[in-house]
ZAVO-20934 format. One record per residue (C-alpha): residue number from 1; residue in three letters; x, y, z. Coordinates in nm, 4 decimals, m for minus. Last residue first. Layout:
N
(NUM; "ALA"; (X; Y; Z))
...
***
This chain:
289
(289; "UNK"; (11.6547; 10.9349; 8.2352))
(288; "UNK"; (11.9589; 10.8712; 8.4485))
(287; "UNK"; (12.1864; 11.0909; 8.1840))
(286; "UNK"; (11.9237; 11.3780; 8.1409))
(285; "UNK"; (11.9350; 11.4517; 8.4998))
(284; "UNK"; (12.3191; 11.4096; 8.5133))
(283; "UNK"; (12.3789; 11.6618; 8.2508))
(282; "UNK"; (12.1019; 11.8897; 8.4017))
(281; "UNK"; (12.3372; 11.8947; 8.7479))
(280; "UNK"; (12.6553; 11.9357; 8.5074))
(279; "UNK"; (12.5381; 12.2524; 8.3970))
(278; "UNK"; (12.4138; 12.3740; 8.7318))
(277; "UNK"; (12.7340; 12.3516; 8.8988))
(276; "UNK"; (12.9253; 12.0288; 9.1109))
(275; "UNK"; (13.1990; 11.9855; 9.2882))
(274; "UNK"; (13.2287; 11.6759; 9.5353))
(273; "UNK"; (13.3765; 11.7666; 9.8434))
(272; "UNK"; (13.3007; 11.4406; 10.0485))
(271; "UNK"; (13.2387; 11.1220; 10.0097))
(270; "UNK"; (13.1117; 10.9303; 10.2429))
(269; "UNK"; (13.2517; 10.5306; 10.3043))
(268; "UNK"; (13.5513; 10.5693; 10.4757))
(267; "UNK"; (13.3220; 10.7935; 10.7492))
(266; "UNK"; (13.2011; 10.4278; 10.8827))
(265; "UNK"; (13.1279; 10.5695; 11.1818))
(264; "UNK"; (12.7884; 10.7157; 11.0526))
(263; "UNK"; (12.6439; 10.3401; 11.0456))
(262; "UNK"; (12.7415; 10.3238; 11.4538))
(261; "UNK"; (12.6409; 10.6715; 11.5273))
(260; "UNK"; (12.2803; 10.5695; 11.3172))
(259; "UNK"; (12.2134; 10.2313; 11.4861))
(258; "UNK"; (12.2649; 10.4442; 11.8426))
(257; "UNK"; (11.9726; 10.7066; 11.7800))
(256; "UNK"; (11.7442; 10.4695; 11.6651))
(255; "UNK"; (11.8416; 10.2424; 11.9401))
(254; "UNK"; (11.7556; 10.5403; 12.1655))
(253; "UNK"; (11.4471; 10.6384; 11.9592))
(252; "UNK"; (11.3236; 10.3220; 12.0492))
(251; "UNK"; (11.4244; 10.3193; 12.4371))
(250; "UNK"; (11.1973; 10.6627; 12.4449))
(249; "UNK"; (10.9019; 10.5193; 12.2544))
(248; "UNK"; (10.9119; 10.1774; 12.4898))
(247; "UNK"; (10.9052; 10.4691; 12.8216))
(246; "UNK"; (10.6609; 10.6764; 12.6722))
(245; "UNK"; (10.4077; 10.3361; 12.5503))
(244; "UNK"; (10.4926; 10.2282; 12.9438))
(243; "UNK"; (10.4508; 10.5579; 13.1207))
(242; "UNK"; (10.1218; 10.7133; 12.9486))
(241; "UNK"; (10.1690; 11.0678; 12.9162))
(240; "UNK"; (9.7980; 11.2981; 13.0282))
(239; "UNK"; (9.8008; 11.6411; 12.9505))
(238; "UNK"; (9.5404; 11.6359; 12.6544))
(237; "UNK"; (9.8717; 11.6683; 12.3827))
(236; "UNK"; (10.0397; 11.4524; 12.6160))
(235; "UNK"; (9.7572; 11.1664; 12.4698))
(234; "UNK"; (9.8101; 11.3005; 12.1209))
(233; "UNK"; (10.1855; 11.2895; 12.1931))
(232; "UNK"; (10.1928; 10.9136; 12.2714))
(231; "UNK"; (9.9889; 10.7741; 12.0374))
(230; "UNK"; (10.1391; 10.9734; 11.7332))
(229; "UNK"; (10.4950; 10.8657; 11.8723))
(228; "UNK"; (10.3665; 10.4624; 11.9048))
(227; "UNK"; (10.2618; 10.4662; 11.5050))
(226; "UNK"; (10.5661; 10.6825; 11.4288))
(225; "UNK"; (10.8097; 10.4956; 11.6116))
(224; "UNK"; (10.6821; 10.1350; 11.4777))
(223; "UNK"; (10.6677; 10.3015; 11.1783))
(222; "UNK"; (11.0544; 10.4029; 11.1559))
(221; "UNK"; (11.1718; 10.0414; 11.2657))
(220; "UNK"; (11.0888; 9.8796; 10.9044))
(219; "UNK"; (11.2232; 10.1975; 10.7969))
(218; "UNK"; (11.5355; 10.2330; 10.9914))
(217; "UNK"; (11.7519; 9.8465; 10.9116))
(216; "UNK"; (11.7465; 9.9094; 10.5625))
(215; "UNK"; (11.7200; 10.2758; 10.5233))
(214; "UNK"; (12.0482; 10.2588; 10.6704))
(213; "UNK"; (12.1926; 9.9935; 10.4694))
(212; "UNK"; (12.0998; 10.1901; 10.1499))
(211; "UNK"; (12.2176; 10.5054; 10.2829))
(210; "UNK"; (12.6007; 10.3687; 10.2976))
(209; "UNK"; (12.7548; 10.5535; 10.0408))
(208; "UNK"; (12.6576; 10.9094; 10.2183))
(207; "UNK"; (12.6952; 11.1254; 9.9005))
(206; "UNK"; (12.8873; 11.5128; 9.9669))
(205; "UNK"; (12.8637; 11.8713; 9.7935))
(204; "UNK"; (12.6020; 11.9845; 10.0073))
(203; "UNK"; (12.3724; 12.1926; 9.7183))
(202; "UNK"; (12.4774; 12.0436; 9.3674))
(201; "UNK"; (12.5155; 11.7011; 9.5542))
(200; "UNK"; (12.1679; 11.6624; 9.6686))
(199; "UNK"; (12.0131; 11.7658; 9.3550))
(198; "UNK"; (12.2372; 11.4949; 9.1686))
(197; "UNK"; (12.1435; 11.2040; 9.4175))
(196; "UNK"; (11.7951; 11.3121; 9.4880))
(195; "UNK"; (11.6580; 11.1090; 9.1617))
(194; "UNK"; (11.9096; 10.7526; 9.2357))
(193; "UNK"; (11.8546; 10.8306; 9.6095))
(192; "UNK"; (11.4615; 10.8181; 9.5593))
(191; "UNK"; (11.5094; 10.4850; 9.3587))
(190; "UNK"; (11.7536; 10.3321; 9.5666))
(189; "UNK"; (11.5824; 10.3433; 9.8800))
(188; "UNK"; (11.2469; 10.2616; 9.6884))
(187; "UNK"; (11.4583; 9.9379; 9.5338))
(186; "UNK"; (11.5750; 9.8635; 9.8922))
(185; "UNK"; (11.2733; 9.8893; 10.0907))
(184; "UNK"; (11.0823; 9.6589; 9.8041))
(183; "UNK"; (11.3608; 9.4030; 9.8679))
(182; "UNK"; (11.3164; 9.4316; 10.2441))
(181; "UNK"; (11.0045; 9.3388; 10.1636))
(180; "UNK"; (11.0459; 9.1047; 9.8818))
(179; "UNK"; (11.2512; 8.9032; 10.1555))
(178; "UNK"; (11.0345; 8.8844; 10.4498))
(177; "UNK"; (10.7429; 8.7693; 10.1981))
(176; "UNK"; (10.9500; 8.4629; 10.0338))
(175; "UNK"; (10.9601; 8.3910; 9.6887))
(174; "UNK"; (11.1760; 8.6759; 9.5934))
(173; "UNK"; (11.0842; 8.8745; 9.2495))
(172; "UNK"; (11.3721; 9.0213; 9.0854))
(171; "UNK"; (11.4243; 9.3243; 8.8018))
(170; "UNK"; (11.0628; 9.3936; 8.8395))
(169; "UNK"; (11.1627; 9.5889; 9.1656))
(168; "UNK"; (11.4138; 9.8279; 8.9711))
(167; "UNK"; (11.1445; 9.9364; 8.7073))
(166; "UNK"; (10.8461; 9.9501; 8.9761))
(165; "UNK"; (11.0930; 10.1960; 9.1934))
(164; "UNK"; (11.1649; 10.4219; 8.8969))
(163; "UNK"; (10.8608; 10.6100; 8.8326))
(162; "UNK"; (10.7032; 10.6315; 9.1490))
(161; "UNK"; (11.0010; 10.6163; 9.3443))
(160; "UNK"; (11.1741; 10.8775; 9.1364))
(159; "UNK"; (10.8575; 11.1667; 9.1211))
(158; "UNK"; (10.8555; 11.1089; 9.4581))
(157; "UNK"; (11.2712; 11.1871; 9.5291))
(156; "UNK"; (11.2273; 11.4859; 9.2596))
(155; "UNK"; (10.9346; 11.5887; 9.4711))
(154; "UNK"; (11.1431; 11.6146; 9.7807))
(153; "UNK"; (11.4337; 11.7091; 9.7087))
(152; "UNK"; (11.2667; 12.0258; 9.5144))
(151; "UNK"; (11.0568; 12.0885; 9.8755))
(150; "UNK"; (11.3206; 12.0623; 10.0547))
(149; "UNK"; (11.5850; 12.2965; 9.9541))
(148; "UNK"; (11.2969; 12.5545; 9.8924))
(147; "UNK"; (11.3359; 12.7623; 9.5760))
(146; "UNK"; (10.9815; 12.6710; 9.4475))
(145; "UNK"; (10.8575; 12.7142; 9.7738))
(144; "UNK"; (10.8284; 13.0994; 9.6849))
(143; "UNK"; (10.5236; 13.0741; 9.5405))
(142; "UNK"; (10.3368; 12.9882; 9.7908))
(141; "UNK"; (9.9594; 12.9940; 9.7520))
(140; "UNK"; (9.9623; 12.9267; 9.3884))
(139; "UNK"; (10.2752; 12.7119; 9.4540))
(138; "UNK"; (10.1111; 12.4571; 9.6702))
(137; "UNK"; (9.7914; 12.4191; 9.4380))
(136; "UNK"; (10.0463; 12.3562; 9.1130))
(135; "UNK"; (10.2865; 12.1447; 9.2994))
(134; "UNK"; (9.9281; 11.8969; 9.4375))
(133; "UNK"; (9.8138; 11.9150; 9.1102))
(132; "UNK"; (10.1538; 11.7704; 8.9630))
(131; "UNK"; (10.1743; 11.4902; 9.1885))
(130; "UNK"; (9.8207; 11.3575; 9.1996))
(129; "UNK"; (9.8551; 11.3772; 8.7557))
(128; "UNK"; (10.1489; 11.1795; 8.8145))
(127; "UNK"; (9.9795; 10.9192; 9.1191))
(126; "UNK"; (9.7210; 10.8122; 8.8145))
(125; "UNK"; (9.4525; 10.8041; 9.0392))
(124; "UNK"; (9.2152; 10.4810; 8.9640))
(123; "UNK"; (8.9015; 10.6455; 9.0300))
(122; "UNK"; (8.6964; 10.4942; 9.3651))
(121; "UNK"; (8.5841; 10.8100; 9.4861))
(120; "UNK"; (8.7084; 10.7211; 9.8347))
(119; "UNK"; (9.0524; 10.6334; 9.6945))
(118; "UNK"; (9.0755; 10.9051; 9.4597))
(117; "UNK"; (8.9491; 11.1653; 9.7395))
(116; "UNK"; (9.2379; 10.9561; 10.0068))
(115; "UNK"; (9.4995; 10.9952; 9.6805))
(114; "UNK"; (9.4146; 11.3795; 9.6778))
(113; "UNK"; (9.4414; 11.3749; 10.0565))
(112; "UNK"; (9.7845; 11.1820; 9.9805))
(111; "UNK"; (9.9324; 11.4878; 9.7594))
(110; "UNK"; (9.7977; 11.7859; 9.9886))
(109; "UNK"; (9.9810; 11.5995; 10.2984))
(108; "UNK"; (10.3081; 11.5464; 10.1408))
(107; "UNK"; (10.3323; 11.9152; 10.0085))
(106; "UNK"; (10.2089; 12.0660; 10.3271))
(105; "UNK"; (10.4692; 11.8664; 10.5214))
(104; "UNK"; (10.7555; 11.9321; 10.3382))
(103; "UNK"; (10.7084; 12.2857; 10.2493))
(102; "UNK"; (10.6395; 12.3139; 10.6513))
(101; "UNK"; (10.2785; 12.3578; 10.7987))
(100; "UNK"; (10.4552; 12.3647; 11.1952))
(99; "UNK"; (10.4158; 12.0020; 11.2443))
(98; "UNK"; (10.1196; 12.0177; 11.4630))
(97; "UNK"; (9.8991; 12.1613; 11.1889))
(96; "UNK"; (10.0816; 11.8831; 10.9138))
(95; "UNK"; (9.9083; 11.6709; 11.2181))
(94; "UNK"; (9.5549; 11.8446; 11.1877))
(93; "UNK"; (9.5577; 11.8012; 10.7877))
(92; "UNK"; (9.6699; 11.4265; 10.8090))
(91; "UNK"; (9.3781; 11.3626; 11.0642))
(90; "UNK"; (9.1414; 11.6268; 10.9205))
(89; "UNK"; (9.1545; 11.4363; 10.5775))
(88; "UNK"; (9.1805; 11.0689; 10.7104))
(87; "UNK"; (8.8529; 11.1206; 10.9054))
(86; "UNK"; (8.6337; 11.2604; 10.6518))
(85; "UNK"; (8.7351; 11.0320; 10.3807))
(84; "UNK"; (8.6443; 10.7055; 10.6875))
(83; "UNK"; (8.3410; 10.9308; 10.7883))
(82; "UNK"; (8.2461; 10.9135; 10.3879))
(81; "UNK"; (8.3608; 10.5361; 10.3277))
(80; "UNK"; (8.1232; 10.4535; 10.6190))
(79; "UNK"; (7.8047; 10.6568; 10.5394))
(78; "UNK"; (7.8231; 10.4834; 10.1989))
(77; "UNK"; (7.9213; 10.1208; 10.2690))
(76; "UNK"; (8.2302; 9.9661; 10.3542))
(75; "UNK"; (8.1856; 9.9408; 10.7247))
(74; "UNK"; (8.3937; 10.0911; 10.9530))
(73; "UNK"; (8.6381; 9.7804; 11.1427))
(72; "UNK"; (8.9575; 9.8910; 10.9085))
(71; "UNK"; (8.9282; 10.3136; 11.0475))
(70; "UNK"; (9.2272; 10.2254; 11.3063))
(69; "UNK"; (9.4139; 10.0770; 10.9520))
(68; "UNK"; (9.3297; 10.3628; 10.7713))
(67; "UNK"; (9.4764; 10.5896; 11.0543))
(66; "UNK"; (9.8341; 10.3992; 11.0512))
(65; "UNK"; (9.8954; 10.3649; 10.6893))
(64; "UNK"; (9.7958; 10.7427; 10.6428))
(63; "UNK"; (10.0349; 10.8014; 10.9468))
(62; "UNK"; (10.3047; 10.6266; 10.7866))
(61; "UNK"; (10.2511; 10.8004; 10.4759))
(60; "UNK"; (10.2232; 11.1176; 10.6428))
(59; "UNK"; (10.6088; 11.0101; 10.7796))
(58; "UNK"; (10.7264; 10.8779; 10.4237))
(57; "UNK"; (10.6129; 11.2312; 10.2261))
(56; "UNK"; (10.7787; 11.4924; 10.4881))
(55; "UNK"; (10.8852; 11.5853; 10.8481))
(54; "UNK"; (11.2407; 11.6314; 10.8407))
(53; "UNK"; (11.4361; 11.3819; 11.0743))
(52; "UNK"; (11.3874; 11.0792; 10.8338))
(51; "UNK"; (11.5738; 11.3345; 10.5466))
(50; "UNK"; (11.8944; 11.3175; 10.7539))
(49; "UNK"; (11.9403; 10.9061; 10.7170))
(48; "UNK"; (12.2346; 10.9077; 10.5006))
(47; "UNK"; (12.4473; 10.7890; 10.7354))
(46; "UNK"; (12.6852; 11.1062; 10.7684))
(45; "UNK"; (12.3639; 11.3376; 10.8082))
(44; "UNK"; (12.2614; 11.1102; 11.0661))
(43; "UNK"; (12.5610; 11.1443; 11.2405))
(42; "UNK"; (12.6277; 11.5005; 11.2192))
(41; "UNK"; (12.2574; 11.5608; 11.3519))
(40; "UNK"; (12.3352; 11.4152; 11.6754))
(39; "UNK"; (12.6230; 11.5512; 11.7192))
(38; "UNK"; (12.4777; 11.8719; 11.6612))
(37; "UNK"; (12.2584; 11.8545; 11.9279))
(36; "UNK"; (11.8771; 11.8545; 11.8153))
(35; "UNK"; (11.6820; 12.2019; 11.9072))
(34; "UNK"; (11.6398; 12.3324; 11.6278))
(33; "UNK"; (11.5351; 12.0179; 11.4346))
(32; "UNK"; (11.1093; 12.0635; 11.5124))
(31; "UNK"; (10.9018; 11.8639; 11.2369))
(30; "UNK"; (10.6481; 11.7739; 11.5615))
(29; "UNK"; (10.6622; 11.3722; 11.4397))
(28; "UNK"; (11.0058; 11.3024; 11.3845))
(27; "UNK"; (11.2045; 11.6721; 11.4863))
(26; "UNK"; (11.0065; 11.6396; 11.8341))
(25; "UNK"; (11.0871; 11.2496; 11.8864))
(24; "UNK"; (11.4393; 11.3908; 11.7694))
(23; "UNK"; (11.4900; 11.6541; 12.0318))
(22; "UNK"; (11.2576; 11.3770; 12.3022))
(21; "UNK"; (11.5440; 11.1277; 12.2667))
(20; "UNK"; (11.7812; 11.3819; 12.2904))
(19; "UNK"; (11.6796; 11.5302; 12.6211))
(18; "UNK"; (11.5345; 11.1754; 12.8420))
(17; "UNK"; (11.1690; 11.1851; 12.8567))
(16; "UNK"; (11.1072; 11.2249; 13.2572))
(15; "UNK"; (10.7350; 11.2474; 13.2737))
(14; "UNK"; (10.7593; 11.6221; 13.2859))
(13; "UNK"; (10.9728; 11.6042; 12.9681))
(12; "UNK"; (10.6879; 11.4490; 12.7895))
(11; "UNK"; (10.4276; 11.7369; 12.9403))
(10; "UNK"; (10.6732; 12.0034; 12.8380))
(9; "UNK"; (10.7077; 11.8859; 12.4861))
(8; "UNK"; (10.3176; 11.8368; 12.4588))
(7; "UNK"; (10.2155; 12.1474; 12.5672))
(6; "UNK"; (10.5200; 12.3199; 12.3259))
(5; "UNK"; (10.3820; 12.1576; 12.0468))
(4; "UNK"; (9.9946; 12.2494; 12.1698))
(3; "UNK"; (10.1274; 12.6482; 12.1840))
(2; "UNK"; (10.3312; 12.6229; 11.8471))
(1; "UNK"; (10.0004; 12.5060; 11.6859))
***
């Protein structure tokens, strides 16, 4: 895998893919941070957008979303549901591949091929039960991802849209389509930030205040860029970079890039310093629930 992610870097910078467009092109789709400039980093740590540049749950869902709409002409019948199963499974098995099998990544991607078998077998998955097999198979073969960062973010941030997210968006139903779905953007933005909030704080010791307006305006934008990325570095991948779909993916992460310095400006608005030990963590825990 590190051989066909460095294939496809070189072959995107061959075609003239500007440096820190293609850094965080690589950290969005390849899960590769290292080499992202720490200004970069600074600012979307400061707007509350630094999980979108770690390969996890939203960006398999957004390749999920992608694949089963591709597979939309199959038919609905036997022999199509299977190649459609098929197809999803090595598709969000070969990219967690590409992205370096990371906590993240191999977390996200054994939870929705669970909901893919649920889908195809036509059970109604209770998402819990998907949630808790897919911990138990990921610590059986590593153990130690217990005590990832990451991975305990990122289940507590699941567990909190799933659980939370229906409560908050029952609290107002909008009319129009436009606005329940930057309404259903908000209440999952809150949701996961509500259940990350007192992890996150016990291990940086700072809360970006405005996440809520960044998730805002980068979502709707994020699977645009994940859609076009995927297209893009498959086709590098076979050493071939299409110049328009490069060019539109390169000016996207640019305004990506941009939106983010201009939210992380606002530094009046993150707090920093914030103490925090385990004691008061589980207080907070049991306070929210």
């Amino acid at each position: 895998s590190d051989f066909l992610r460095n294939k496809i870097l070189s072959n995107l910078e061959k075609s003239n893919f500007s440096k820190d467009e293609l850094h965080v092109v690589a950290a969005l789709i390849l899960g590769q941070q290292q080499d992202i400039s720490a200004e970069i980093l600074h600012d979307y740590q400061f707007a509350g957008a630094i999980h979108i540049l770690s390969v996890s749950g939203l960006h398999v869902g957004f390749i999920l979303l992608f694949i089963t709409f591709l597979l939309k002409p199959l038919r609905k019948n036997k022999v199509g549901n299977t190649i459609r199963l098929v197809t999803i499974i090595v598709s969000l098995w070969g990219f967690a591949i590409l992205a370096g099998l990371s906590p993240s990544v191999v977390r996200s991607v054994t939870m929705f091929s669970f909901v893919a078998v649920g889908m195809h077998l036509k059970r109604s998955t209770n998402i819990f039960h998907t949630l808790l097999v897919s911990i138990l198979l990921i610590l059986l073969f590593q153990p130690s991802f217990l005590f990832d960062v990451g991975f305990q973010l990122s289940y507590v941030a699941l567990f909190f849209i799933f659980w939370l997210q229906p409560l908050l968006e029952n609290l107002w139903t909008p009319n129009n389509k436009i606005t329940n779905y930057f309404w259903e953007i908000l209440t999952v933005s809150f949701a996961a930030q509500i259940g990350a909030f007192p992890l996150s704080i016990y291990y940086f010791h700072q809360f970006p205040g405005l996440f809520f307006v960044t998730n805002l305006i980068i979502i709707p934008f994020l699977s645009f860029i994940m859609a076009l990325g995927v297209f893009v570095m498959v086709l590098a991948a076979f050493d071939f970079v299409p110049l328009i779909p490069a060019k539109i993916l390169e000016y996207s992460i640019y305004f990506l890039n941009k939106t983010i310095n201009w939210v992380a400006s606002f530094e009046q608005f993150i707090i920093k310093d914030i103490p925090l030990n385990w004691q008061m963590l589980l207080s907070l825990y049991i306070l929210i629930v």
